[in-house]
N, C-alpha and C positions, 0 to 999 in steps of 0.2 A: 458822445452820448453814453453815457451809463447804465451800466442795469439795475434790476430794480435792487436797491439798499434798504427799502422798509423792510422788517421782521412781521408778514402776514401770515395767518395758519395755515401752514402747508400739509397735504397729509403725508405723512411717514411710508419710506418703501420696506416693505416686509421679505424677507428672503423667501422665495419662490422654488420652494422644493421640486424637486423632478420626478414625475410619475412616472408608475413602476410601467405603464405603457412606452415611456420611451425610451424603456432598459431594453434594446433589440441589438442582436446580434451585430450592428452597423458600430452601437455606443461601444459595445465590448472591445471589439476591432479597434477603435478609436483609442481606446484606451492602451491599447497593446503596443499601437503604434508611437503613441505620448509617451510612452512609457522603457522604450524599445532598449535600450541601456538596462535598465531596471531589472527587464523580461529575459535579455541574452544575459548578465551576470549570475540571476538565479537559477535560472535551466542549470549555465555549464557549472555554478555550484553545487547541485544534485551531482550532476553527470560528475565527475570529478570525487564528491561521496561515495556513489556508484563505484569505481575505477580503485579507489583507495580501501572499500570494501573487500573488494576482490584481492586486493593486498593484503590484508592483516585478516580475515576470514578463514579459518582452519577449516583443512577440505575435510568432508564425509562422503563416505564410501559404503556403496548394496552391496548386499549380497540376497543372492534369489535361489530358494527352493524350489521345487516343483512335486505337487503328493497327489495321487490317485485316491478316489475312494471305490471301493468296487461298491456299484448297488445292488450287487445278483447274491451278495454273503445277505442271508436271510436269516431265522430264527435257529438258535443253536439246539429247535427240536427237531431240524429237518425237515422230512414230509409231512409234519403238523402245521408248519405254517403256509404248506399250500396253499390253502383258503384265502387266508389274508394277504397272499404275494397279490390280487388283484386289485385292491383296497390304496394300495399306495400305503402299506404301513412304515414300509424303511424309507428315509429322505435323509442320509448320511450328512448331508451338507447343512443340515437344519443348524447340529447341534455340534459339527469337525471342527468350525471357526471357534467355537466360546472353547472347547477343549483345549486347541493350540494355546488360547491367551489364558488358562488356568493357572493357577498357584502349581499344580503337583509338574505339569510339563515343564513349568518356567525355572520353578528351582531345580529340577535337576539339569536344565541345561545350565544353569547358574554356578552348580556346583561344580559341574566338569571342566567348564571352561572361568572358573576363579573370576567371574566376572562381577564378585561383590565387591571386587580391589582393583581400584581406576589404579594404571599404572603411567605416567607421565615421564619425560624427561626433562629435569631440572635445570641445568646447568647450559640450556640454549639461548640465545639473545634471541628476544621474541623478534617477533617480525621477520627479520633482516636472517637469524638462522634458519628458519622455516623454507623460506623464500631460495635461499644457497642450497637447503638440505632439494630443496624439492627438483632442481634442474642437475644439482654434482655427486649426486649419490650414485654409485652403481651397483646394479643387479647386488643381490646379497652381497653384501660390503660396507666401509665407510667412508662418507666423504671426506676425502683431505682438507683440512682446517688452512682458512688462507691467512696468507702473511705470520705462517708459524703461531698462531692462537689454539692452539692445541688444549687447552685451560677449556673452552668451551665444547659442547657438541654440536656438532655442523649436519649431521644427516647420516641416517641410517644405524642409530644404535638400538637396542631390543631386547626389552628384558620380560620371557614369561613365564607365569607363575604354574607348578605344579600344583601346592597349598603354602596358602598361610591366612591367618588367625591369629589374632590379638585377641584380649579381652575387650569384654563389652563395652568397660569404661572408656575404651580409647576408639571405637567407632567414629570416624569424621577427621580424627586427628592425623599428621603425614606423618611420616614413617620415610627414612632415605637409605637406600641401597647404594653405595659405592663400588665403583668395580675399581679390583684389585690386580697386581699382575698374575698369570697364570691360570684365568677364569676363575679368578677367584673372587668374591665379595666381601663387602661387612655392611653390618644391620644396624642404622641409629634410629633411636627412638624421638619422639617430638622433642625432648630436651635437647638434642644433639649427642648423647650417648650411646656408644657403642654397647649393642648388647647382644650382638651375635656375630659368627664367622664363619666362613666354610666358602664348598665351591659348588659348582653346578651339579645335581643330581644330588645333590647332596642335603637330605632333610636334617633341618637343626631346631632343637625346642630353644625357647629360651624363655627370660624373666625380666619381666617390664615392672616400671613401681607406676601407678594408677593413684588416683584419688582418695581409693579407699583399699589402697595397698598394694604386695607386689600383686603382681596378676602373671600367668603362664601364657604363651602363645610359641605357633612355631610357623615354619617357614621354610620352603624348597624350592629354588629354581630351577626350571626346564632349561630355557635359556637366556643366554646372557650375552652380548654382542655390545661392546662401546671399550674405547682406549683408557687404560686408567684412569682414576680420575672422575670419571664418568657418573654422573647422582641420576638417578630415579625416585623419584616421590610416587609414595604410596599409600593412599586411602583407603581404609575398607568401610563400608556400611552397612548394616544390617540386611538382612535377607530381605526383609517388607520392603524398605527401602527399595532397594535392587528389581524386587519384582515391578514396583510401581516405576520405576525409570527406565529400565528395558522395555516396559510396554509403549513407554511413549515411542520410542523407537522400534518398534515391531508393527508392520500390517500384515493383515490375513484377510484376505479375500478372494473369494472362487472367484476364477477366468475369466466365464461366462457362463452365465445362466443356464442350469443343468447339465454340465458338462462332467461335474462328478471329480474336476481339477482345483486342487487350491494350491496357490502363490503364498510364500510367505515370500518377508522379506524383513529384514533385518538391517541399519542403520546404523555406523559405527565409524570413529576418527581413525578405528586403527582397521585397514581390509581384511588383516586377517585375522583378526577378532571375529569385526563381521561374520565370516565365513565360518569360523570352528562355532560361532553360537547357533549361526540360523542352521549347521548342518546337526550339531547336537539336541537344538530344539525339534528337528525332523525326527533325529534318533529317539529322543526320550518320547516324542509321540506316537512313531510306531511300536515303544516296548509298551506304553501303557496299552494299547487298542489291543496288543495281542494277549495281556493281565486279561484285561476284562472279559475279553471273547473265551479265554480259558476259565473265566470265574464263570461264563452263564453257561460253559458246556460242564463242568463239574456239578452246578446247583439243576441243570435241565435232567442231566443223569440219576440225580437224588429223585427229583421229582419221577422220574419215570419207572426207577425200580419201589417207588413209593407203590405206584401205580397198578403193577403187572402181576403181584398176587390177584388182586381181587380182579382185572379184568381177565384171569383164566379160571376163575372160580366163576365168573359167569358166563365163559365160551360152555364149561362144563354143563352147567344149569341149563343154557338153551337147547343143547344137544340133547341132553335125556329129554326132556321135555319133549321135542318134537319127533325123537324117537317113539316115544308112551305114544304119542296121539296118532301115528302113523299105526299102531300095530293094533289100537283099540277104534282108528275107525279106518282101519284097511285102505288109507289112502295114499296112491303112489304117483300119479299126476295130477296137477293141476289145467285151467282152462289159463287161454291164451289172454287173455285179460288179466286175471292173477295175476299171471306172470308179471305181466307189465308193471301191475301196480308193487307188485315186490321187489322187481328191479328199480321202479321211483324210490319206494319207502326207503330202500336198503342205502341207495348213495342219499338221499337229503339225511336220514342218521349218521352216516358215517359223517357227511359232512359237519353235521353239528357239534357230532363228539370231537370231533378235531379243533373245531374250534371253542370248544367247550374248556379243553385241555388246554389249549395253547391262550388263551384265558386266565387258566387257573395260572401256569405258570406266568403270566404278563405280572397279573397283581399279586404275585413275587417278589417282583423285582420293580414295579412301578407301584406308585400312587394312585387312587382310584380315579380321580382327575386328569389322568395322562393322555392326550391325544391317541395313543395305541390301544388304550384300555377300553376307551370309547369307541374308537373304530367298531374294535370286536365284539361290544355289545351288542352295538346294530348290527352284526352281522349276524347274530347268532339271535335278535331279534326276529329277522328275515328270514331265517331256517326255520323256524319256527312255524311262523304263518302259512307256509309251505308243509310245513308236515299237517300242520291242522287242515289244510284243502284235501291231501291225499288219505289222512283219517276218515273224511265222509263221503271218500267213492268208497275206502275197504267198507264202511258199514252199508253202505248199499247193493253187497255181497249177498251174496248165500252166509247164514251163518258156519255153514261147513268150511266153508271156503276162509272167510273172515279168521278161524280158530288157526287155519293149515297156515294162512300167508302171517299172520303175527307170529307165529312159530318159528318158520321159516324164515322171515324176515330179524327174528332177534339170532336166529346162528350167524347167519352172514352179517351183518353187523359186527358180531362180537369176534365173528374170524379174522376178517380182514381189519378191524381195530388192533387185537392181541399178535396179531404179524407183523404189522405196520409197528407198533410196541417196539414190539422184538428187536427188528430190523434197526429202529431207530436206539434203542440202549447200546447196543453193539456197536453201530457208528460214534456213537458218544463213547465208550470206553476208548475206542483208536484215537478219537480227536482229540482229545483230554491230556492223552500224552504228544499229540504232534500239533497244538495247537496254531495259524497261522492267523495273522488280523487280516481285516478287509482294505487295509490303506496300506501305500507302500511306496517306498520315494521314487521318484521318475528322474528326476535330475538334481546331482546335491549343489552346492555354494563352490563358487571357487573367488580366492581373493581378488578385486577388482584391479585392474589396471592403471585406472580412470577413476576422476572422482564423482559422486555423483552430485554433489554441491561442494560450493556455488558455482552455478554453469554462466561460463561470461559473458556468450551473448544474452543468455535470458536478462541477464543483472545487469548488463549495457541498452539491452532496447529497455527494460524497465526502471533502468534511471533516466534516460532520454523521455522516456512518456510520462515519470514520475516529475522531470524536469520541468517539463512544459505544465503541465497542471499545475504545479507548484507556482510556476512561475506565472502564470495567469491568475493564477486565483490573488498574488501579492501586487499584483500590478492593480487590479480592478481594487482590492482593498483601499492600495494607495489611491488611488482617484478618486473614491469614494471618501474618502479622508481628508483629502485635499480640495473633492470639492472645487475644481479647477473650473477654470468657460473655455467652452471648445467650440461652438455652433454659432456664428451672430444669432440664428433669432432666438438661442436662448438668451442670448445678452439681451437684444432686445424685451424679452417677453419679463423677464426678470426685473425691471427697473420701471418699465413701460418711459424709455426716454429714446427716440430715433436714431439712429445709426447712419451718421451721415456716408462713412466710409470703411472699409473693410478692408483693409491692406494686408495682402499677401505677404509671408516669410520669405526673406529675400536672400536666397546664397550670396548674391555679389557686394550686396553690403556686410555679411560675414567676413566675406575674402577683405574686402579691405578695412575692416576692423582689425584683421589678425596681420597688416602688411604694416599697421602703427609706427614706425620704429624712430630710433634716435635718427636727426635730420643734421651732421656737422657741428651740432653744438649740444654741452652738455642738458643749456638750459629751456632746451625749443624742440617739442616733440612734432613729427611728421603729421599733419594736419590728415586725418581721417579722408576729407573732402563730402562731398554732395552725391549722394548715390543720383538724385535728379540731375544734375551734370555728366557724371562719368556713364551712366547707362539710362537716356530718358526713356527705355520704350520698358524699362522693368515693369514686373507688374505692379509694385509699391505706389510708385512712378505715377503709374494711369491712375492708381487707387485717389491719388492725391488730386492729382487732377478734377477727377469727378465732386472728389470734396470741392475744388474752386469754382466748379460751377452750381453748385446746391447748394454751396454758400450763397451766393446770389440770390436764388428763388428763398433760400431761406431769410433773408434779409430784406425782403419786401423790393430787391429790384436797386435796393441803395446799394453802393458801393463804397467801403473805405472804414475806416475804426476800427478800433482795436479788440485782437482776438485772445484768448489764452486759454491755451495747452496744459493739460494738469493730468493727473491718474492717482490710484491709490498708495499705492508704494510707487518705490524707485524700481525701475529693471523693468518698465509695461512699456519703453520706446518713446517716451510723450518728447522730448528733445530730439530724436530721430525725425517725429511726425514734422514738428515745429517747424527745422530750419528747411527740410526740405519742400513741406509746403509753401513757409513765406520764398522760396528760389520760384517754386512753379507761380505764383506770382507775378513775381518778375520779371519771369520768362513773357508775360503779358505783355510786360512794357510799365507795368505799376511800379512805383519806385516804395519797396518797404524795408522795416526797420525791426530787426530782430533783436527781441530785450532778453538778455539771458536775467531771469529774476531768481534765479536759485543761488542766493549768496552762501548754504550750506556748503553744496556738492555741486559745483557750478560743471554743466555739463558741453551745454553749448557753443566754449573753446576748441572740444575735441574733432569739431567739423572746419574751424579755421583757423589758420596762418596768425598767431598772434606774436605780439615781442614779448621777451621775457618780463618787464614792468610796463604796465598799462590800465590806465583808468578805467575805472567801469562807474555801473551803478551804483555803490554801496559811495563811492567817490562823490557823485552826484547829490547823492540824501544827504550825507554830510557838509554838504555845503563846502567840498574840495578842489570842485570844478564844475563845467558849466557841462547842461548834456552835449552842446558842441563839441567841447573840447574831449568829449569821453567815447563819442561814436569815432569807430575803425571800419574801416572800408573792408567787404568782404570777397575782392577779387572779381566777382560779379554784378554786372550792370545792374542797376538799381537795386541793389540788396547790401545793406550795410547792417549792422549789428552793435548794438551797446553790449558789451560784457558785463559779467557783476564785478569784475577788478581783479587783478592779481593777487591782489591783500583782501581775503574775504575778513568778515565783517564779525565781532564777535556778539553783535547782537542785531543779527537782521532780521528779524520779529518786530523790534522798534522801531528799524530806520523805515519800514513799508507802514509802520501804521501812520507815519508823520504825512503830516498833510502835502511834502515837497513831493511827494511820490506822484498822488493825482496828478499836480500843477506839471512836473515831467513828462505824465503818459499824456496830458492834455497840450501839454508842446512838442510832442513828438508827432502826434495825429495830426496836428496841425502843417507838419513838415512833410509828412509821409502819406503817401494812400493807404496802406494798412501798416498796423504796427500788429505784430508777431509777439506775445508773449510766451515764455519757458518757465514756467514756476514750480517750486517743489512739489511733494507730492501732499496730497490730501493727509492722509491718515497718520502720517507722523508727527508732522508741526502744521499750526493754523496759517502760515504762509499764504498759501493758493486760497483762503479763505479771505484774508484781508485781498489779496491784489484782485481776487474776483469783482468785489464790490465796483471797482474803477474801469469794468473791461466793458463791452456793449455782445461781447460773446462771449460762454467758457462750452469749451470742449473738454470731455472726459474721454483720455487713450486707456483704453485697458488691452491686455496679452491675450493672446488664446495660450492655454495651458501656463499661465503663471500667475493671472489672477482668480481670486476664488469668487466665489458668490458674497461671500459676506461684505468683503473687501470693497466689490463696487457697489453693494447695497447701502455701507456705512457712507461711502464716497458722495454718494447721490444726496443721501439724509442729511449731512452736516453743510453740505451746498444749499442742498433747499431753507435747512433751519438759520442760516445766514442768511437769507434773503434773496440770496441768487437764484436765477433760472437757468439751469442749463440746458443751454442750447439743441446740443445733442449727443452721439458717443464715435471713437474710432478705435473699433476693434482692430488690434495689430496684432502679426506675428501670425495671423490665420492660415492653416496649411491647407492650401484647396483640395488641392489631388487627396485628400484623405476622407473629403465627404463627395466624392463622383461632380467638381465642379472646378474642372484644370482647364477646359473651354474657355467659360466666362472668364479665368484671371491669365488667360495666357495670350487672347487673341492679341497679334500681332501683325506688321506688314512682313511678306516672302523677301526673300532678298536675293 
């Protein structure tokens, strides 16, 4: 019986995209798992980046400061900033951080420690000298150069610079120091021209030719450490330059929150770089903070003897004045309220004038906008409002009284201001010559030991966790790219065609895939065999089984004709499913006939015993021999097998479209209770498309994780557009235990 061969309008399977709902942690897993080669090469490919990082990576080296800011150093007018000490006007820490990272701090530590001239050594084989310098150097010393390579430097040579200076024109350009014997050097220029000489300690000018002529520079080293021979490449860059890439390497940050301590730290290939910068940067920051504290006691001083004329020309005024009024109206005590109100008046004046003054001088030295300036407005707003409340008890005086306490109230006032004066001019002339700042270094830099990058475990656990991300994120790409079937019911949902059977991946049919070998003769490879024979309780095994019985219900209850096995590509198992379904068969008691019809890549040999020359199929079409004479016995009771022939066919597209092929499969059905077809695969030759037409079943095998979606979508569409129905589908290669379902394909009997 045949299936259907008319061309009726079938509708077309569309590929069945996967919603973003069943992208769930489970798929990812899946993927990881398919993938698992993929995922373990990429990781240890990080990891191994990682490792080889930490190889060629030049170590850097802290160094840490440690600076006090005192916040009890107040205003450089003394007891004039009394007032304001409660205001919160000093916050040292506001403005210590932006000073550190300033232009004027930066370059003089720049200048002291010649840190505008990167100094390198030349003459090291990278890597591999770095690596020797770093384990065979000892304590100040040099490493011995191995296998007599003395031509190189191997570890611990050290050349630093007192000064040197090039012209501008050659900014950027290297510069090489040679060390000579007897610590002595010589100076080449970017050309390779010698244009200086001398020894250590020893300052030498010299004359460079530039672009736009000779140009003058000079040069003196501190010290010099390295075996003849020895090159030093020398850079210098401009100051701007310098400031702006020392910053990148510089932090400054206080401790902790009001704690009045700031960290610097400094950042350097060479430690004891590091160290002479961040402890010269502490240096050049204390001598500016002690400039400036000496500039605001020199200009507070100006201001004050500005001041102290005219505040003793009106201690004098108030005093006659209250003298006159005591002797013209004979008054020598006051009432006990006066008093009071005199002793208020006299301190919110005093207070005012203090702040009036320490005021004047603020917007001196600040901007009117200045958070300090502002402060002391409002304060000296607030004294105000207060004197104006204590103005309208004195007028609710006696006028007698009223005349005596403003009298009284402007001497004392003007006493204790013109003392307070005094006292403070006099402190300022001492401070002025022994000025000291409010910051002061707690702990300087000492060169590190230890590097402080790259730290190897951080850079081993963070290639390990760089590894797995990496490697997860390229594995999901792959599968999303490939598009692979991993789930039957997405095979099924995809196609919308039944799934007759679901066969497990099977290690023992691996194992004896890979046990193939030569069998005594050059021309007879070792027959693979029948996983259904060698292990019947596999789970492939049961898979197939199941197929034999739903073949049944699927067949209306008939029994017998012919079936064929096909897939999209080659490599989905469809010859694995075949021979050992037509065995379980057998194992019935049915007597069937396995057609290997794949005259390209004939596969179905590799499961049996054949002789080296032997008829097949492609024999048969030809009209070579009879299909008697071409069926081979398969060592197994009722299961024999037609080959495609030892001499495949150079055109078997033609010989299956000839009409001897049906008349074959229809003498064969007639011998057999099923005939077993193996035919090529769909998507590459029209093969399985002609021998379908002649079958009464066609099954499509496809892989979990080697077929894609498109693949069995095209599969299904050029079967149906031929005319064919098929049947149903066998997912192979399916790995249970990966979706929580090793139960269902494992039960088996205890033994």
């Amino acid at each position: 019986m045949k299936s259907e061969s008319t061309l009726p309008s079938v509708p077309l399977v569309h590929v069945a995209h996967q919603d973003d709902d069943d992208v769930n942690l489970l798929t990812l897993w899946r993927n990881v798992q398919s993938y698992s080669r993929q995922f373990i090469g990429v990781m240890l490919g990080v990891v191994v980046l990682a490792l080889l990082y930490l190889v060629v990576a030049r170590p850097v080296y802290r160094a840490d400061v440690l600076i006090q800011v005192d916040e009890q150093q107040g205003s450089a007018l003394g007891a004039l900033s009394d007032v304001a000490s409660a205001l919160s006007l000093n916050k040292p820490i506001d403005g210590e951080l932006d000073i550190l990272n300033s232009r004027a701090v930066l370059e003089s530590a720049i200048r002291s420690t010649q840190a505008r001239t990167t100094v390198v050594v030349d003459n090291r084989i990278p890597v591999l000298g770095r690596l020797y310098g770093y384990y065979a150097t000892p304590p100040d010393g040099l490493a011995d150069p191995p296998f007599d390579l003395s031509g190189f430097a191997w570890g611990g040579e050290r050349l630093q610079l007192a000064e040197f200076d090039v012209p501008k024109a050659l900014y950027g350009d290297k510069f090489h120091v040679r060390v000579q014997p007897g610590d002595r050097w010589t100076l080449e220029d970017p050309d390779g021209l010698t244009v200086a000489r001398g020894a250590v300690h020893q300052s030498v000018a010299f004359t460079v030719q530039t672009a736009f002529g000779p140009g003058r520079g000079i040069i003196e080293i501190r010290t010099l450490r390295g075996r003849p021979g020895t090159s030093f490449k020398l850079v210098e860059q401009s100051m701007q330059d310098t400031v702006e890439e020392m910053r990148k390497h510089l932090k400054v940050e206080e401790t902790t929150k009001d704690s009045s301590m700031i960290q610097l730290v400094v950042k350097n290939r060479d430690p004891e770089m590091a160290a002479r910068f961040a402890n010269d940067l502490a240096r050049a920051y204390v001598a500016l903070n002690i400039r400036h504290r000496a500039e605001q006691s020199r200009l507070s001083l100006q201001f004050l003897n500005r001041k102290l004329p005219a505040f003793r020309e009106e201690l004098e005024r108030s005093e006659d004045r209250l003298n006159a009024y005591r002797i013209r109206t004979k008054t020598i005590d006051v009432e006990e309220q006066t008093e009071a109100l005199l002793t208020r008046a006299v301190d919110l004046i005093k207070q005012k004038t203090l702040v009036d003054l320490n005021l004047q001088a603020t917007r001196e030295q600040f901007r009117p906008g200045h958070p300090a300036v502002q402060t002391l407005q409002a304060q000296d707003a607030a004294l105000e409002a207060e004197l104006r409340d204590v103005e309208k008890q004195v007028q609710a005086l006696p006028s007698t009284q009223q005349d005596y306490l403003r009298l009284a109230r402007d001497v004392a006032v003007d006493t204790q201001l013109y003392t307070a004066l005094v006292a403070n001019a006099q402190q300022l002339e001492v401070a002025e010559a022994g000025t000291t700042g409010n910051v002061s270094v707690i702990d300087f830099a000492v060169p590190a030991d230890s590097m402080d990058w790259p730290k190897p475990l951080l850079v081993i656990v963070a290639g390990v966790l760089g590894g797995v991300v990496i490697a997860f994120t390229t594995v999901q790409v792959v599968a999303t790219m490939k598009d692979v079937l991993q789930d039957p019911l997405e095979v099924e949902r995809i196609v919308q065609v039944p799934i007759f059977a679901v066969v497990p991946a099977s290690t023992a049919e691996r194992q004896m895939v890979r046990k193939r070998r030569p069998a005594g003769s050059l021309d007879r490879l070792q027959a693979v065999g029948l996983l259904a024979d060698s292990d019947p309780s596999d789970p492939g095994v049961e898979a197939l089984r199941s197929l034999r019985t739903s073949l049944k219900f699927a067949l209306l209850g008939k029994e017998g004709g012919s079936i064929l096995f096909t897939g999209p590509t080659q490599g989905v198992g469809k010859t694995f499913v075949a021979v050992n379904f037509a065995y379980v068969l057998a194992m019935k008691g049915l007597r069937v006939l396995v057609i290997d019809a794949d005259m390209r890549r004939s596969g179905a040999k590799r499961y049996f015993s054949l002789p080296p020359r032997h008829k097949g199929l492609a024999h048969v079409l030809a009209g070579e021999t009879t299909l008697a004479g071409a069926i081979v016995g398969s060592g197994f009771d009722g299961l024999d097998l037609l080959p495609a022939g030892s001499e495949l066919p150079p055109n078997p597209g033609e010989l299956l479209e000839r009409h001897e092929f049906a008349e074959t499969l229809r003498e064969a059905e007639a011998r057999y209770d099923y005939v077993v077809i193996d035919s090529p695969p769909v998507l590459p030759v029209s093969d399985a498309l002609t021998i379908a037409q002649s079958c009464n079943a066609i099954f499509v095998v496809s892989r979990a994780e080697v077929t894609n979606r498109r693949q069995l979508v095209e599969t299904i569409n050029r079967l149906n557009q031929s005319g064919v129905k098929v049947k149903g589908q066998i997912f192979n290669g399916f790995h249970a235990t990966r979706y929580g379902l090793d139960y269902g394909y494992r039960y088996q009997n205890e033994t």
